[in-house]
C-alpha positions as CSV (number, residue, x, y, z in Angstrom):
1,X,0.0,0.0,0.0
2,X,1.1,3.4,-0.7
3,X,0.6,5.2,2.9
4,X,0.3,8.7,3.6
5,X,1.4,9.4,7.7
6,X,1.2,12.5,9.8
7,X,3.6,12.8,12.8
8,X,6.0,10.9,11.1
9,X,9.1,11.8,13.4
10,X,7.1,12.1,16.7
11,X,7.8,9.0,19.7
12,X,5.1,6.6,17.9
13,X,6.0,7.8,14.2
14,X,9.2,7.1,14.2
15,X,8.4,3.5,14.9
16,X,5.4,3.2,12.6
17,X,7.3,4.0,9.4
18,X,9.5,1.0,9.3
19,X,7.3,-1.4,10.5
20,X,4.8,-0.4,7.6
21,X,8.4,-0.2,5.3
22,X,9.3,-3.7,6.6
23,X,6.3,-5.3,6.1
24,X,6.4,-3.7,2.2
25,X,4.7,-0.7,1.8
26,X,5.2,2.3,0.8
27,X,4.9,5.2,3.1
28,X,5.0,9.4,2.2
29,X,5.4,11.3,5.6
30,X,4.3,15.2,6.1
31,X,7.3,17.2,6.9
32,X,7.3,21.2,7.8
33,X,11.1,21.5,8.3
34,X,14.4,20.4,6.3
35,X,14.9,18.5,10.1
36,X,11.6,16.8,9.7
37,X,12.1,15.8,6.2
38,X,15.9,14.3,6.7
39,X,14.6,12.3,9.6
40,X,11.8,11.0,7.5
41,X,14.1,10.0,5.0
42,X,16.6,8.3,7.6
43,X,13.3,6.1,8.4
44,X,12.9,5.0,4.6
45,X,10.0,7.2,3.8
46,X,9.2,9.5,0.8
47,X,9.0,13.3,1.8
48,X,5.5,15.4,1.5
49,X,6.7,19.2,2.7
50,X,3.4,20.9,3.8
51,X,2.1,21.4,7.7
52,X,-1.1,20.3,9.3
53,X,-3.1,24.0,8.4
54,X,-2.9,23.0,4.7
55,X,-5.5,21.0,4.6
56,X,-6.1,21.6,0.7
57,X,-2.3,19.8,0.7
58,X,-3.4,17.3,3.1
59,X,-6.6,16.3,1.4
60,X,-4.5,15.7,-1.9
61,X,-2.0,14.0,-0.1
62,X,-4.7,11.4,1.3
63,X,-6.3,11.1,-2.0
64,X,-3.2,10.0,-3.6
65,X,-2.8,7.1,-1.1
66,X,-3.8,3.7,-0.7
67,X,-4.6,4.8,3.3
68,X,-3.6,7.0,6.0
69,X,-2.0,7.0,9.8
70,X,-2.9,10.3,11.6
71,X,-0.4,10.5,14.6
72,X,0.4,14.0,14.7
73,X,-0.6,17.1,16.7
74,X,-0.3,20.9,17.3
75,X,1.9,20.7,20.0
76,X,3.0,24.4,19.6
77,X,-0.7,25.5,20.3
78,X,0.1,23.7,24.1
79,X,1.8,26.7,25.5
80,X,-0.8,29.1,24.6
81,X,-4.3,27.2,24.2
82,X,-3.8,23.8,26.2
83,X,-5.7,20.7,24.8
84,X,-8.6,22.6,24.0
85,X,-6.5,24.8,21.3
86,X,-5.2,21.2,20.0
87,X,-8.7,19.2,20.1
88,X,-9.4,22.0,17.9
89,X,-7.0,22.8,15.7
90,X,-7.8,18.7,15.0
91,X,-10.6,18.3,14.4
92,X,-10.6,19.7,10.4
93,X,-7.5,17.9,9.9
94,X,-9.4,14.5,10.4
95,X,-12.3,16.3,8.7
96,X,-10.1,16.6,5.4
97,X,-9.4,13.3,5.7
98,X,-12.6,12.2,5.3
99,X,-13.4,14.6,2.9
100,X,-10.7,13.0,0.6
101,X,-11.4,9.2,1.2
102,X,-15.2,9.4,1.3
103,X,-16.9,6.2,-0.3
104,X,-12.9,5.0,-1.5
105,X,-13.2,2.0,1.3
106,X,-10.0,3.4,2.0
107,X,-8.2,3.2,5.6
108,X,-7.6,6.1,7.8
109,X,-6.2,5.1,11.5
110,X,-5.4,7.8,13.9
111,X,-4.4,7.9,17.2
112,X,-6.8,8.3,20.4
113,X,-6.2,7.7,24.3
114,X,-6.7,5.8,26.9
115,X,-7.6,8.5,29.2
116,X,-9.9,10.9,27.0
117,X,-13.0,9.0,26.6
118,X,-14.3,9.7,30.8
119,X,-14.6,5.9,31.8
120,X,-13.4,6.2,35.3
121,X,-16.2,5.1,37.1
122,X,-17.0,2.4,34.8
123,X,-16.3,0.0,38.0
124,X,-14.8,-2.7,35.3
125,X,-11.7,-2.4,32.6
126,X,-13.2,-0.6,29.3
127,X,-13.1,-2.5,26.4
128,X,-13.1,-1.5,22.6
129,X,-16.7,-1.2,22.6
130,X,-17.4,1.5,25.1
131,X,-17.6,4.7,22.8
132,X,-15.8,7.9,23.5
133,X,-17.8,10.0,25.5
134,X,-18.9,13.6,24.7
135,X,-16.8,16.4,25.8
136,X,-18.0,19.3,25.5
137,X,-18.0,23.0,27.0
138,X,-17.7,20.9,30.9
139,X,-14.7,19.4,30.2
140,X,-12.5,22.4,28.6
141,X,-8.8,21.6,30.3
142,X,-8.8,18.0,29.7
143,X,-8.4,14.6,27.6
144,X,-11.7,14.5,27.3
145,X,-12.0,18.0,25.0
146,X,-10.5,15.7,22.2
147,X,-13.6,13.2,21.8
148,X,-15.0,14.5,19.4
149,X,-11.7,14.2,17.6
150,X,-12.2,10.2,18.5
151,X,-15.8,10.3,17.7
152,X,-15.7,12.2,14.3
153,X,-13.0,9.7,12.8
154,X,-15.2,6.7,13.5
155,X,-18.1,8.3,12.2
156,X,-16.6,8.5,9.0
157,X,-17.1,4.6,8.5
158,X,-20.7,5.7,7.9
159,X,-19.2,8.2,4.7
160,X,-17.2,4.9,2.9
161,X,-14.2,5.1,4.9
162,X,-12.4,2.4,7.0
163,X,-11.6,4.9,9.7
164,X,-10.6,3.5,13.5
165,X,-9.0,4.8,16.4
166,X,-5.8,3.2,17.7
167,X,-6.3,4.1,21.5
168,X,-2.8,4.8,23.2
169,X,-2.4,4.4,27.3
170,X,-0.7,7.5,29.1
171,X,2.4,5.4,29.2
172,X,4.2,4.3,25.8
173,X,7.9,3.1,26.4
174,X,10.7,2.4,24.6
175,X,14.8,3.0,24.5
176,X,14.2,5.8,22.9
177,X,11.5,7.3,24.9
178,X,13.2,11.5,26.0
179,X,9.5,13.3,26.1
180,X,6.9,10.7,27.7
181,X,5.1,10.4,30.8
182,X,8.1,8.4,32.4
183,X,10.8,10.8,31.7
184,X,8.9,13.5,33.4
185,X,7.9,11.1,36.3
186,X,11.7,10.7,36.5
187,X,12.3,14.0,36.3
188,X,10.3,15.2,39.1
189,X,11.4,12.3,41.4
190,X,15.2,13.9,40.5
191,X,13.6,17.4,41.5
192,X,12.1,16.2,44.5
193,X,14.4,13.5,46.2
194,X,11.0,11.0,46.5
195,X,9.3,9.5,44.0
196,X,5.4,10.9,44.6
197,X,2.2,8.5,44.0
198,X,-1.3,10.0,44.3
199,X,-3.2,8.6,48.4
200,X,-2.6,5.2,48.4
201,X,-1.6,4.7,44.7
202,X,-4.2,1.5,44.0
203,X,-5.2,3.3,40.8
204,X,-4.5,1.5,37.9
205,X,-2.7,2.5,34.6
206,X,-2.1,1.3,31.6
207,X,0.9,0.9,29.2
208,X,2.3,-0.3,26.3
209,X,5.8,-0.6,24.2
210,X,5.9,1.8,21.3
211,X,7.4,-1.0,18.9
212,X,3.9,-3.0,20.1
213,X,2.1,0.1,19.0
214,X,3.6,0.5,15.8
215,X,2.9,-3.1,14.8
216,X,-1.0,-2.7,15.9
217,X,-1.1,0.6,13.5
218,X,0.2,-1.6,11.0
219,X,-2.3,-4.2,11.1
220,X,-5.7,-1.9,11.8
221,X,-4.4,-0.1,8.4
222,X,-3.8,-3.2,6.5
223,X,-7.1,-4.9,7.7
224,X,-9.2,-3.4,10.9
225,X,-13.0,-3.3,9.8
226,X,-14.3,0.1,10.1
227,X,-15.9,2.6,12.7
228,X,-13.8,0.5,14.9
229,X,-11.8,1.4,18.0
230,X,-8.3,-0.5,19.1
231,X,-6.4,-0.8,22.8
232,X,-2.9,-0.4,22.3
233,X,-2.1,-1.8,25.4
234,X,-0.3,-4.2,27.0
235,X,-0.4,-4.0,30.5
236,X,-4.5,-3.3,31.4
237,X,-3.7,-2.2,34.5
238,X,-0.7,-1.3,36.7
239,X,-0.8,0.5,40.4
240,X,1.0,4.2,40.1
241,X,2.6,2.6,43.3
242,X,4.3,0.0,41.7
243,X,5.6,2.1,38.7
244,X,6.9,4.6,41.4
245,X,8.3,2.2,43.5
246,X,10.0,0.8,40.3
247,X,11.4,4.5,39.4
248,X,12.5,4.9,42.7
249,X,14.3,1.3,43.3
250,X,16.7,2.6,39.7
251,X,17.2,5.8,41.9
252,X,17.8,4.6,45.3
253,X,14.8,7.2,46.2
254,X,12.2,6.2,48.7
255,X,8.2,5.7,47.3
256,X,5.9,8.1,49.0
257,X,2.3,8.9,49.0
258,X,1.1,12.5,48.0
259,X,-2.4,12.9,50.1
260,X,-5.1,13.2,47.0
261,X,-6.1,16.8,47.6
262,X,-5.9,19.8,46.2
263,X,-3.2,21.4,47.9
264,X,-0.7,18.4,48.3
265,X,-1.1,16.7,44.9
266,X,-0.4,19.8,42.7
267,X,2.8,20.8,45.0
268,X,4.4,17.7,43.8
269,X,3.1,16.8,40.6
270,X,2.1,19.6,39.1
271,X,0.1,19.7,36.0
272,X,-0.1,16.6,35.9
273,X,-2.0,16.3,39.1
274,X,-5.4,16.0,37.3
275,X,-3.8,12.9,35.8
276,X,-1.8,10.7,37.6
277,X,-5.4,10.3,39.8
278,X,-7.0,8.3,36.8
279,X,-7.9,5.1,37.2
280,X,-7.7,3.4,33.7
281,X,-8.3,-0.2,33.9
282,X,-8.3,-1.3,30.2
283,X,-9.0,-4.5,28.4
284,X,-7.1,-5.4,24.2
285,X,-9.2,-8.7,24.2
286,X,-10.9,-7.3,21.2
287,X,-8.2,-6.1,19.5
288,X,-5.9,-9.5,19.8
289,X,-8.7,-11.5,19.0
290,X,-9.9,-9.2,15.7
291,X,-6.7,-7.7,14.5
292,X,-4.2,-11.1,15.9
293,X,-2.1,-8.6,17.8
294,X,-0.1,-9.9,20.8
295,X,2.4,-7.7,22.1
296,X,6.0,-9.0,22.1
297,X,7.9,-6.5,23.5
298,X,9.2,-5.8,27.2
299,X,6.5,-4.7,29.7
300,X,6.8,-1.3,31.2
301,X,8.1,-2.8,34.7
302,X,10.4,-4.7,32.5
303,X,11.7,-1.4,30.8
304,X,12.1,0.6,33.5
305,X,14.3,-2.2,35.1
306,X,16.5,-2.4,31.9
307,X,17.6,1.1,33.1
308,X,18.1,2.9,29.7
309,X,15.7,5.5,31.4
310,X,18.0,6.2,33.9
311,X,21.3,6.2,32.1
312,X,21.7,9.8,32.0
313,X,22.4,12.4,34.3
């Protein structure tokens, strides 16, 4: 297949390329720098120049594919806008998309998360069939803002497209991992001289190796029916306390709990203290048994006690 991907250099990306080169296809990536486009080429892939507000280039760029991987965002609208700026910014990127492969058959797999859809009190892991939920004016400032980001690409099965949403857990590791979840985690632990989990740390989280997500991409392009969401997980559930007490057994720092309130958890965490409080149980039944995806890779606790997160600074 001749692929069309966007966030072709990012953490996830930068994986997905060469397993979709290795498994013989063809693969064009977006770039919006002379940077971005030599470190496409270094992965194998064909160079598009153009940027995500061109959506005239992006439709045409979708349109002379065989199928397309969304993986990128506006980052840069972060800083000034937070998610809500990004959801939105989005949202007519995917819409283009559509626009382009309406009534083709054609794939279009993009990337969701774990912690958007608002499951938290579901009282049981969420599977692939509990749908996004709406966002919304209530939940400016949070994952959840970028449903409809989830909920619009599946809703172009209904237009002739074999759209699905590859849902990512907060953690995605690998040796090459300098901007995720866990290098701030560490990061903080470094800052503070504890490693911090939220009351009694019971909540679970999920994770998964980025080479595990690359080859699930892969296979939801090359045959995932449509309208269809997919867990990119490995492990459905792991206690913050045990992933801190891992970071803090490679850094000979002690494992503490940060009382869950509003004063004590944003003094040590941060902005990320709306997040490390999820509790994201999560089941990939569906997506092994639909898609034959079993992860091969080392698990997260099995990364992290590799060290290669640890062996700087």
């Amino acid at each position: 297949m001749r692929v069309f991907i966007t966030g072709g250099t990012g953490h996830a990306g930068s994986h997905i390329i060469p397993e979709l080169i290795s498994a013989g296809h063809e693969v064009t990536g977006l770039a919006r720098s002379d940077t971005a486009a030599a470190a496409l080429s270094a992965h194998g892939a064909k160079v598009r120049r153009g940027d995500l507000e061109d959506l005239d280039g992006l439709k045409e760029a979708a349109a002379d594919s065989d199928g397309v991987i969304h993986v990128a965002h506006r980052q840069d609208l972060l800083p000034s806008g937070g998610i809500d700026a990004v959801a939105a910014a989005e949202l007519p990127v995917v819409l283009a998309f559509g626009e382009a492969l309406a009534g083709t058959g054609k794939p279009l797999v993009a990337a969701g998360s774990i912690g958007s859809p608002g499951w938290e009190n579901l009282g049981r892991p969420a599977t692939e069939e509990d749908p996004a939920l709406p966002g919304g004016d209530d939940y400016k400032g949070t994952l959840r803002v970028r449903n409809v980001v989830e909920t619009t690409v599946v809703g172009l099965a209904e237009r002739g497209v074999r759209s699905s949403i590859v849902r990512l857990p907060t953690i995605a590791h690998s040796t090459n991992d300098s901007a995720g979840f866990l290098p701030v985690l560490i990061a903080l632990a470094k800052e503070k001289g504890v490693v911090g989990y939220p009351g009694d740390g019971a909540n679970l989280w999920p994770a998964v190796h980025i080479r595990d997500v690359a080859s699930l991409f892969r296979l939801a392009l090359e045959k995932g029916p449509a309208g269809r969401y997919w867990h990119a997980i490995q492990d459905g559930g792991i206690p913050f306390r045990e992933i801190a007490e891992a970071i803090g057994s490679r850094l000979g720092l002690p494992a503490v709990s940060i009382p869950a309130d509003v004063l004590m958890l944003p003094g040590y965490f941060g902005f990320l203290a709306n997040m490390v409080t999820l509790d994201l149980p999560a089941s990939n039944l569906i997506t092994r048994r639909t898609l034959g995806w079993e992860p091969a890779q080392p698990s997260l606790l099995a990364d992290l006690d590799n060290g290669h997160y640890f062996s700087a600074g």
